[in-house]
N, C-alpha and C positions, 0 to 999 in steps of 0.2 A: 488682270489685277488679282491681286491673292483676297481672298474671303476671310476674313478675320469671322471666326469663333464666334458665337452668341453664350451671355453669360451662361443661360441654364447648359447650354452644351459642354464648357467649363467644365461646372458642377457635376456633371455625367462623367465626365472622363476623369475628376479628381477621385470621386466615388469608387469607379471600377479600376483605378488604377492608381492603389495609395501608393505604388514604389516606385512612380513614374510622373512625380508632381510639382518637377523643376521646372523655369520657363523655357526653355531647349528643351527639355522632352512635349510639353503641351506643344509647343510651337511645329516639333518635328511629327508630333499625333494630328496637326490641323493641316501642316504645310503652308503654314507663314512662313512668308520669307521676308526680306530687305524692310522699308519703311514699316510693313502691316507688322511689325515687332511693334513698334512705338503703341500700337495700337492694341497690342493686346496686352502689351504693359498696364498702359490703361486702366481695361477692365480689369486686369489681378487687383490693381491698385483698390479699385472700386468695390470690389466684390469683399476686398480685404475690409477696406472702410465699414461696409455697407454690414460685417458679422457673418457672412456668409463662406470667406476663408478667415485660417490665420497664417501668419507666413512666419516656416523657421529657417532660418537662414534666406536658402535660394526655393526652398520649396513652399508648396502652398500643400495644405491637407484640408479634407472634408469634416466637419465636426462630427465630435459624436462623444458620448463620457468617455472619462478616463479610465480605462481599465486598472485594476487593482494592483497590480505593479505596476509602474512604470519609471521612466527614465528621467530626473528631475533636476534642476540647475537650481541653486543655493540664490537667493539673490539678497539676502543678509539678513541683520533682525532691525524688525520695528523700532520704535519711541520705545514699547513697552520691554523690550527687548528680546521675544520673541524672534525665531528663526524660523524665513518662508522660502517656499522657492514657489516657481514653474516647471510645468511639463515642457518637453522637448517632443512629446510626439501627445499632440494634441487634437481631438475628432470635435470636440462638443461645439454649440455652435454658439454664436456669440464672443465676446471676449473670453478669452482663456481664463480658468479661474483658480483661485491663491488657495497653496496648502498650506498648513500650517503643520512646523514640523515636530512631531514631540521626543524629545531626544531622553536618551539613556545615558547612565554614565559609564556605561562600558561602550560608546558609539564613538566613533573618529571624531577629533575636532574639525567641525567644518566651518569653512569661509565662504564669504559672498564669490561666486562662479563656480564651485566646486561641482560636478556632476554626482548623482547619487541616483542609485536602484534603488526604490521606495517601495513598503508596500501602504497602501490607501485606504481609508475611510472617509466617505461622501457623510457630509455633517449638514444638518437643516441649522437655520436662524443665527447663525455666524457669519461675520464680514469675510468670512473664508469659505471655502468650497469643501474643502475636505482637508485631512488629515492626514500625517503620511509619517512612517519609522523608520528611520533606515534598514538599509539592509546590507549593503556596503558600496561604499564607493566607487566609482570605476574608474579605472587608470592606476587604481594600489589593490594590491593581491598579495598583503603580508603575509609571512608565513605564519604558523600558529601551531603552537605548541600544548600540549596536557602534561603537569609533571606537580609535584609536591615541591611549595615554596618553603625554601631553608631561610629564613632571616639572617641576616649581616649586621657588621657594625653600621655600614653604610649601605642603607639598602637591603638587598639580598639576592642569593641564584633560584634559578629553577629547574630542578631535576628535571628532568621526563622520563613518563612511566613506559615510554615504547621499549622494547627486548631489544637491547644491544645497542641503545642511544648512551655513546660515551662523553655526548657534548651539555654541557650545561649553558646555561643563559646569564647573563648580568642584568639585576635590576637595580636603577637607580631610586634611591630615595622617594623621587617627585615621582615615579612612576608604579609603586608599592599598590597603591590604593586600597589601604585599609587593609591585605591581607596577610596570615597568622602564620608565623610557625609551622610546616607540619599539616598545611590547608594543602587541599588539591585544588590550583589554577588553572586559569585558560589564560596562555600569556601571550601575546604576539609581537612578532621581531622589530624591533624600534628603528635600526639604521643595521649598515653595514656592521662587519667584523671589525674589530680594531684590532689593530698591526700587535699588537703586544696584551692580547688579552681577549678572553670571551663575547660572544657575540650578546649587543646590548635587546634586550626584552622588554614591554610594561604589561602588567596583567589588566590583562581585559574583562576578565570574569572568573571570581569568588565562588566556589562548588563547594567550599566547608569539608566536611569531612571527608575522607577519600572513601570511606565504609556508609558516606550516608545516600539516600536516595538519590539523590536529583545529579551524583556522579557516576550511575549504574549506564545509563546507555553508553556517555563516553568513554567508562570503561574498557565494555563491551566494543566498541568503533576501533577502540586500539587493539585489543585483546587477540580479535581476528582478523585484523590487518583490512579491516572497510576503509577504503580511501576516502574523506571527509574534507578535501581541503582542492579546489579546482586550480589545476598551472594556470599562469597567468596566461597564458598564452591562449587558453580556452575561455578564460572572461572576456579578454579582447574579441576574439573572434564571437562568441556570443553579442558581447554590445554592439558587435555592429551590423548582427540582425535588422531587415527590416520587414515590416508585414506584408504578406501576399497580395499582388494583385489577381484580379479577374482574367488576367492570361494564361491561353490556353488551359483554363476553368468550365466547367458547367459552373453556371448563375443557381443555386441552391439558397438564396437569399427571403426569397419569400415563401420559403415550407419552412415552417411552425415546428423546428425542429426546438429541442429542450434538452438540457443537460438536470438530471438525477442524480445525486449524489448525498455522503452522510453532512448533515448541518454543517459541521466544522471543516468542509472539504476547502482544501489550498488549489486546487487547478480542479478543471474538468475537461477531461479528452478524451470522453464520447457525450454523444446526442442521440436522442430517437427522437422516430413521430411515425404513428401511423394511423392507416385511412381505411375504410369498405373499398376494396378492390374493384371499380367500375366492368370489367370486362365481365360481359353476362356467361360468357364460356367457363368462369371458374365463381358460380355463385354461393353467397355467403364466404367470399374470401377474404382476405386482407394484404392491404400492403405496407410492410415495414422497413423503414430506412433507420442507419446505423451508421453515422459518421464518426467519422475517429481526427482527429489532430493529425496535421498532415507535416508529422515532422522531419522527413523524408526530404522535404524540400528544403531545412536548414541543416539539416545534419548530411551531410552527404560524406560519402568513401572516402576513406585516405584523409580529412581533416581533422583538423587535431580534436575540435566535439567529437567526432568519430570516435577516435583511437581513445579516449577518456571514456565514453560513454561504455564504448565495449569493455573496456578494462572493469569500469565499475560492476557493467551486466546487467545489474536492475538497480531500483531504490530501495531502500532499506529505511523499515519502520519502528521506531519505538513508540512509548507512549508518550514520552515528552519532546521528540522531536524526527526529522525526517533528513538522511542524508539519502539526496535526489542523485537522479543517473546524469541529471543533463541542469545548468547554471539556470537561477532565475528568471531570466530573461526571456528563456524559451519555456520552463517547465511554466512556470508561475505567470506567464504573457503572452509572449507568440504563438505558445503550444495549446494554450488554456483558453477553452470557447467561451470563454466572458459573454454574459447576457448584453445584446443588442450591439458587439463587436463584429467587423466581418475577420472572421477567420477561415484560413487553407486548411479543408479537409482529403482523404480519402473515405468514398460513404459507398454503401451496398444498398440497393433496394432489393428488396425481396419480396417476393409471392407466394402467402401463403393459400392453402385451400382450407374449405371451415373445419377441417379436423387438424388442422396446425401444421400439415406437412405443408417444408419448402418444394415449390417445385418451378420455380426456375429464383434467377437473380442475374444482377450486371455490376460492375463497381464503373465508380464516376471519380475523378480528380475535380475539387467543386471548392465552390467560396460559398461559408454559409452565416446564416446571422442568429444566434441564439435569440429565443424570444422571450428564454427566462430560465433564470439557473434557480430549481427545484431541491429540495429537502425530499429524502423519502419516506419523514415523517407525512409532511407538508400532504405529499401527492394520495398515502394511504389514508390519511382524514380527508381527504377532498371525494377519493373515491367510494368512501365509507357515508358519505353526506355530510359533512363538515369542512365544506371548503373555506379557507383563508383568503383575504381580496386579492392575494398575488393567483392563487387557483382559483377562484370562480369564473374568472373570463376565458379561462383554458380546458376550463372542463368538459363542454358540449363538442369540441372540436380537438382538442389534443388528448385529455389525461382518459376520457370513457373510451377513445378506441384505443389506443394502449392497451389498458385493461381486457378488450373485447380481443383486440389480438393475440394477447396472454392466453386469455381463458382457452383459444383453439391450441397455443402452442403448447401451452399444459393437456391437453388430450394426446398428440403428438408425442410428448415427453412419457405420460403412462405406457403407453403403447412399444415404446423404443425401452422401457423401463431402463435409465440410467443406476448406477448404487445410490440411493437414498437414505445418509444417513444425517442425523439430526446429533447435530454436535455442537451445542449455544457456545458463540464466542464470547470469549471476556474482555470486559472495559475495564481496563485500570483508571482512576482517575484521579490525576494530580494536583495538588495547589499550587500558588506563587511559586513557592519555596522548593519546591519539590517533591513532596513527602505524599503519598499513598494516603487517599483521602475516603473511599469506595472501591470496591471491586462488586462487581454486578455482573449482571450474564446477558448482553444485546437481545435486544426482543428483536425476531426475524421476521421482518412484514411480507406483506405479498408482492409491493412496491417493491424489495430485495428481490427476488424470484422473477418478477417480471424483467430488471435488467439485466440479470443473472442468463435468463433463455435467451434475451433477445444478444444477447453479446457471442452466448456458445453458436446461436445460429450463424452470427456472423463469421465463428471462426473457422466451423465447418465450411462456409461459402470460398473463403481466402483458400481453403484448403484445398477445394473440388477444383474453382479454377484456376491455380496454377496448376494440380494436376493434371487437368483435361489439356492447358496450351504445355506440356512436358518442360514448366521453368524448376529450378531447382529451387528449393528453401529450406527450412526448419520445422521439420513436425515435430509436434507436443505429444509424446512415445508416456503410454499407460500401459505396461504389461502387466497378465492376470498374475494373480499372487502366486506363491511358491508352495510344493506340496506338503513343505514343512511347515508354512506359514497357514496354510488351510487345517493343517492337522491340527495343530495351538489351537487355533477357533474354534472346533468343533470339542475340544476338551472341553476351552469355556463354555461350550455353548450346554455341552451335556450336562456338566456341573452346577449348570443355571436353571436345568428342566427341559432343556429343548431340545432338538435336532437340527445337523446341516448334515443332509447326505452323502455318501461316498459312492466313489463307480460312478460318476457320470460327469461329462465334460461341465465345468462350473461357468455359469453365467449369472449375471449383475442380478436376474430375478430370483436368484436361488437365494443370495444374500437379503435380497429386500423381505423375501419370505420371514427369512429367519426373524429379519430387525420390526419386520409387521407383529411377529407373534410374542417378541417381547414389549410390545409398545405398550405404554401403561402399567408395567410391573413393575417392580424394584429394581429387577437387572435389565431395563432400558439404556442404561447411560454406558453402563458395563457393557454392554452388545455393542453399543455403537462403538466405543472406545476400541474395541477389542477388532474389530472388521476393520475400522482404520487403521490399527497396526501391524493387519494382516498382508494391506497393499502392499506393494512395490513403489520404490518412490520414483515419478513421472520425472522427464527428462527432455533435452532435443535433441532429434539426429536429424540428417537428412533423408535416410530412407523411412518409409513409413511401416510401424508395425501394429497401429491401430493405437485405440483409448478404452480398456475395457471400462475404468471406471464409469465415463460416459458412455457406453455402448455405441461407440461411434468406430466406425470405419477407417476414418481420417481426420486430422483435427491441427490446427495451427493458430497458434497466438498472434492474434491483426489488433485486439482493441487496446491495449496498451501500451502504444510505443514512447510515451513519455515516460514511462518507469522501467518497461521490460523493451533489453536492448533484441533478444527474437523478433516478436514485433517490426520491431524498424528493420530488419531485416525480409521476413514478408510484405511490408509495407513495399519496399526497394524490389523485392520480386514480381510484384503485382503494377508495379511502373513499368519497369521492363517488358512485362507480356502484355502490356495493355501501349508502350511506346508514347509513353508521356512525358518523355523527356530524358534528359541527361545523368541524373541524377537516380537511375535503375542500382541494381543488384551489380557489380563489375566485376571484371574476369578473376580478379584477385580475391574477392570477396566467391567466389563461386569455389572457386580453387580447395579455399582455407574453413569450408562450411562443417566438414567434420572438426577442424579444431575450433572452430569457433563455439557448436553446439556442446562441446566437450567441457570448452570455460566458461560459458556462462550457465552449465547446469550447476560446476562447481562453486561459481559464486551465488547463486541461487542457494543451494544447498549452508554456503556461508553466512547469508542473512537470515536464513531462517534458524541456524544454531545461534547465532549475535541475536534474535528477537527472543526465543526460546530464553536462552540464559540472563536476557534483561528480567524478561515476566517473569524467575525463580525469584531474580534479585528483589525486584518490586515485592512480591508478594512475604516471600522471607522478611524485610525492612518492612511491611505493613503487619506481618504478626509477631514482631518481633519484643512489641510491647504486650502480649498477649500468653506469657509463660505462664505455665500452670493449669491454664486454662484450658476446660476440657468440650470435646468436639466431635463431632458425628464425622463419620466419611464410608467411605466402601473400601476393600482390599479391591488395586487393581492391578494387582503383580506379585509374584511370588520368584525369592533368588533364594540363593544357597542363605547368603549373606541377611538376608531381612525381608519385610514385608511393603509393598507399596500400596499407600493407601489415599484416597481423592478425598478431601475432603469439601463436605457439602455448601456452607456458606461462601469459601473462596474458587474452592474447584482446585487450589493446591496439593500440591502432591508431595508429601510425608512420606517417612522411613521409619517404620520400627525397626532395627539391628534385630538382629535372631538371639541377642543375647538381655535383650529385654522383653521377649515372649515370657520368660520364666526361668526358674532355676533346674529346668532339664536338658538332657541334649535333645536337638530337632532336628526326625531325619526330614531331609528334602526331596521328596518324587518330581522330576522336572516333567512326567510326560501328564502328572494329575494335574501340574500344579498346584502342590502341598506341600506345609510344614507338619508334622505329628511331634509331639510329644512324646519320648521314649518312656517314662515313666505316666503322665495323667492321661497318656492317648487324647489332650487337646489335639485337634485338626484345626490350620487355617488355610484358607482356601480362595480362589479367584472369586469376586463376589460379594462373600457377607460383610452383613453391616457391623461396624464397629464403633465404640465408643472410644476415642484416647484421649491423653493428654499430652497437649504440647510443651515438651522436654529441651525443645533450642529450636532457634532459627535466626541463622549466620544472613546476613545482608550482602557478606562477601562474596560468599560460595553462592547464596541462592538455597544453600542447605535447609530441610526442614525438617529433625528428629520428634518421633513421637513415642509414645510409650500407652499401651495397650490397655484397657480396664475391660472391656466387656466386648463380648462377640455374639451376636444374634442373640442381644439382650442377656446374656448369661455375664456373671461377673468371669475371670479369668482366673484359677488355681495359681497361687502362688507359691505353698507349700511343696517341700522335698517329696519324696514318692511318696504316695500312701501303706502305711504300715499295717499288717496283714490283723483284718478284722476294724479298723479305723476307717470311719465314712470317708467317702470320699468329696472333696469339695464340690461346691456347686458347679454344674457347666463342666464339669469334668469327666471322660470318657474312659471308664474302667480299660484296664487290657482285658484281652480274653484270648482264652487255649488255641492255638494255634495263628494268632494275629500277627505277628513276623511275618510268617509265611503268606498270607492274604494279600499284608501290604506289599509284599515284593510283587505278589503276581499282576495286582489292581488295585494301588492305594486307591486309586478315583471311585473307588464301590464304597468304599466307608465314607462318602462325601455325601449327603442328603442335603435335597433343596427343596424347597414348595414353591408353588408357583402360587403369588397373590391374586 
């Protein structure tokens, strides 16, 4: 007679195996057969009843909250007239419970059954559970256009601003929505082409002016051809994602694993946790684990997520919004270790000894359960003595060995001395509307630093062992700078007071030296600045040529495979060598690794120019109301053509032209880096401090013209040459007998600095 299943065994097997929770699958996992079906009908039924499943469709699933995106059915509006729906993939326990939906008016008309990717807000003391916005539809993948709305009699078209887009759009009347003449739109395709006329459009979203802020990134998305818009073909196959089971898994469920990330983070796709090292052979150790999103397992070879994600290469960031490598579904849910969700990772343990060196590790294919998604504000007040009630119960046991594991990997780190340079990044910060609200400089915690080490140890580990089993991948290639590129620095560095030696093979501690002995001067920012754009810029190939920057041997990108398509490829290599399944590195994929490392350093190198040229744009449209108005900064460049200069509140970077220095000619020594003055003998130079005044700044270009008033506190000579016996102006540097000559041999010797 067959053994019909006990309910908590059920429960156990819906748990460990959410993709496997139809009654033919349970039935085939117990080996019911014939009559003992009726019977375990039964109990689904019961257990359904009882809150303990809910059942969608044929399947039954384990409770658990809803993750913040998910996948939602319309089920219409209220009395009130409110519109709710239901999730379709449902964990929490008890009855399933009501979003309610808050809709925009550039959001799809929806109707009762309609499916929709949401994203979520859990709401206390409402007849509703939580909150949910569209995000779009699934089953429709309009197409969507950027272009300047022309008004009609009836209606109107929409250009688009893509380079060589010869087709226009039709808008009808009813589908205008409020927008002007002359407005830059976001319009999407309404229906087919009509047989005798343009294809119909209705604008979705109003950007106002094409020169004003909040249409800078989508400028930018078009300008350099970032693909922003996923084939249908790849929504589909994204929606019909489902979440990992526990097969062929390590159980990683009950380690107190935590996702760290900035306050306003959209996905998390790594975790840490770590412990005092029990083995009394390596005393005062530690052990740290590093799981990453195991998107390897949806994204696999040759599928169309595939050939999309590669194409895109990574995601691309601005300040007002994010065009991701990979559809919602997986970036923002599947991929994303939501607190108290089980998600498919790939995770490394590591061994450290108490002076921070690794010395050994293993990777695991593993199902884990976040036990709380962390701020790193949150985590640095908690380790500082100011824990929040989400970190006080984590403290004794997750957030102080973290910290204790840090502190040894940070000795480790001295010792290996990576380049250490201090270069605060900038938050631009937007309103509603779009418009440049703040610009500030990120304060860099130690909670930064600590995932910063734990992520590079893990990418050294990905590195070591596919090289030690000979699989093939993608290293993260850091070659030392160029000897022209060292020559520049050593100019500025001399012209600042200091030294970087010559004649000897250059390493990371020679630069740290340098950046040590300006630390706390005036030319701090200037050094650092100046070493950064002395590197080479980092890249992947397949053979390895080492990371000077990180003074690393070997190095590969494992912790990001939700944004950077390398990544998923290491990921795919470390399945293979480890034989975890089907879904490895493949013969074609091994084949194409030089062209694959080739395109997506190029699109890498693509989003960082489309980010670059957003933050002009920002920044220009945020001083843009600010003419006239006068401003400290540093010269941090010198051309034939003009002067560059940082300025200190925003960190923007200004142009004086060489022809609003003064009314003299200015020769330029490229090897000082210097301007002179043919008649006042003014010298400008990498460095000093400047006083200007802001003269333009285009929203367009990102352009920012300045014009000069005072240079290391001296006002600027504006006057024609001085006339023989006539003082000469303030701040101004007489000629003297034989000074042609001087400057040709060593303008750089007429250049004095003092060190603060």
């Amino acid at each position: 007679m067959t053994r019909v299943p006990t309910k908590a065994e059920i429960l156990d097997w819906i748990s460990e195996n959410p993709t496997l929770t139809a009654k033919r699958d349970i039935a085939k996992a117990f080996g019911v057969k014939g009559a003992a079906r009726i019977d375990l009908k039964r109990l689904l039924k019961e257990l359904e009843q009882e809150g303990h499943l809910s059942k969608r469709g044929k399947t039954y699933r384990d409770p658990e909250k809803l993750p913040p995106v998910s996948v939602l059915q319309v089920t219409g509006p209220d009395d009130q007239g409110d519109l709710h729906a239901r999730p379709l993939e449902w964990h929490g326990e008890g009855a399933e419970p009501s979003v309610l939906m808050i809709t925009r008016a550039a959001d799809p008309a929806l109707g009762q059954g309609d499916r929709i990717l949401a994203r979520l807000t859990e709401v206390k003391g409402e007849p509703h559970q939580y909150e949910g916005r569209v995000i779009r539809r699934i089953g429709s993948n309009p197409r969507r256009v950027l272009g300047i709305f022309r008004k009609g009699a009836e209606g109107g078209r929409v250009v688009p601003i893509d380079k060589g887009a010869d087709l226009e759009f039709m808008v009808k009347p009813d589908a205008v929505h409020g927008a002007k003449d002359g407005e830059l739109v976001e319009a999407e395709q309404a229906g087919p082409r009509e047989r005798m006329g343009l294809p119909r459009a209705r604008i979705v979203n109003r950007l106002g002016d094409p020169t004003a802020p909040r249409a800078v990134s989508l400028i930018a998305i078009h300008q350099h051809g970032i693909p922003d818009a996923f084939p249908d073909e790849v929504v589909a196959e994204a929606d019909r994602m489902k979440p990992a089971g526990l097969k062929g898994r390590e159980d990683l469920r009950e380690l107190p694993l935590v996702t760290i990330d900035p306050s306003d983070a959209r996905d998390h796709d790594d975790a840490v946790f770590a412990e005092p090292d029990p083995d009394p052979k390596n005393p005062g150790g530690h052990i740290v684990w590093v799981a990453i999103a195991d998107v390897a397992h949806y994204v696999r070879p040759g599928s169309a997520l595939d050939r999309e994600a590669r194409k895109r290469g990574n995601s691309t960031y601005f300040p007002d919004r994010v065009v991701p490598m990979l559809p919602d579904r997986l970036s923002g849910d599947l991929c994303s270790l939501h607190e108290g969700v089980p998600r498919a990772v790939i995770a490394v343990r590591m061994r450290l000894n108490a002076q921070g060196h690794k010395i050994s590790h293993r990777f695991v294919r593993g199902l884990m359960r976040s036990v709380a998604s962390l701020s790193y504000e949150d985590v640095q007040e908690a380790e500082e003595g100011r824990p929040n009630e989400k970190c006080a119960p984590l403290l004794a046991d997750v957030i102080n060995p973290l910290f204790a594991a840090h502190r040894a990997a940070r000795q480790a780190r001295e010792v290996r001395q990576p380049l250490d340079l201090d270069l605060p990044e900038r938050r631009i910060e937007l309103n509603e509307e779009g418009h440049v609200v703040s610009v500030a400089f990120k304060e860099r915690l130690e909670a930064h630093k600590l995932i910063e080490e734990f992520m590079i140890l893990a990418n050294v580990a990905a590195a070591e062992t596919l090289f030690e089993k000979n699989r093939p991948l993608l290293y993260r290639v850091h070659e030392e700078p160029s000897p022209d590129k060292l020559d520049a620095l050593r100019e500025v560095a001399q012209a600042s007071g200091f030294n970087l030696a010559k004649g000897q093979v250059l390493h990371t501690r020679h630069l740290n030296t340098l950046l040590a002995q300006a630390e706390g001067t005036e030319f701090d920012e200037l050094l650092n600045m100046s070493t950064l754009r002395s590197m080479t810029q980092a890249y992947y190939y397949p053979e390895n040529f080492g990371h000077f920057g990180l003074a690393l041997r070997s190095y590969a990108h494992f912790t990001s495979p939700i944004r950077r398509y390398a990544d998923l490829v290491v990921h795919r290599a470390l399945i293979s060598a480890h034989r975890w399944g089907d879904d490895g590195l493949s013969p074609e994929e091994i084949e194409d690794l030089e062209a694959t490392a080739k395109h997506i350093s190029d699109t890498e190198r693509r989003s960082m120019t489309a980010e670059r040229d957003t933050t002009d744009r920002y920044l220009a449209a945020y001083l843009s109301d600010r003419i006239g108005a006068e401003m400290t900064g540093r010269v941090s460049g010198v051309q034939r053509f003009g002067v560059f200069v940082k300025l200190d509140d925003t960190g923007a970077d200004g142009l004086i032209p060489v022809r609003a220095l003064g009314r003299e000619f200015f020769h330029f020594d490229p090897d000082a880096q210097t301007l002179m003055g043919s008649d006042t003998g003014l010298t400008v130079g990498v460095g000093q401090r400047v006083t200007v005044k802001l003269a333009e700044a285009e929203p367009v270009t990102g352009g920012v013209l300045l014009e000069l008033l005072e240079i290391e506190g001296d006002q600027v000579p504006r006057g024609p040459r001085p006339m023989r016996g006539r003082k000469a102006p303030k701040g101004a540097k007489g000629r003297k007998p034989g000074r042609d000559k001087a400057r040709k041999d060593k303008a750089k010797r007429k250049v004095t600095r003092r060190r603060s």
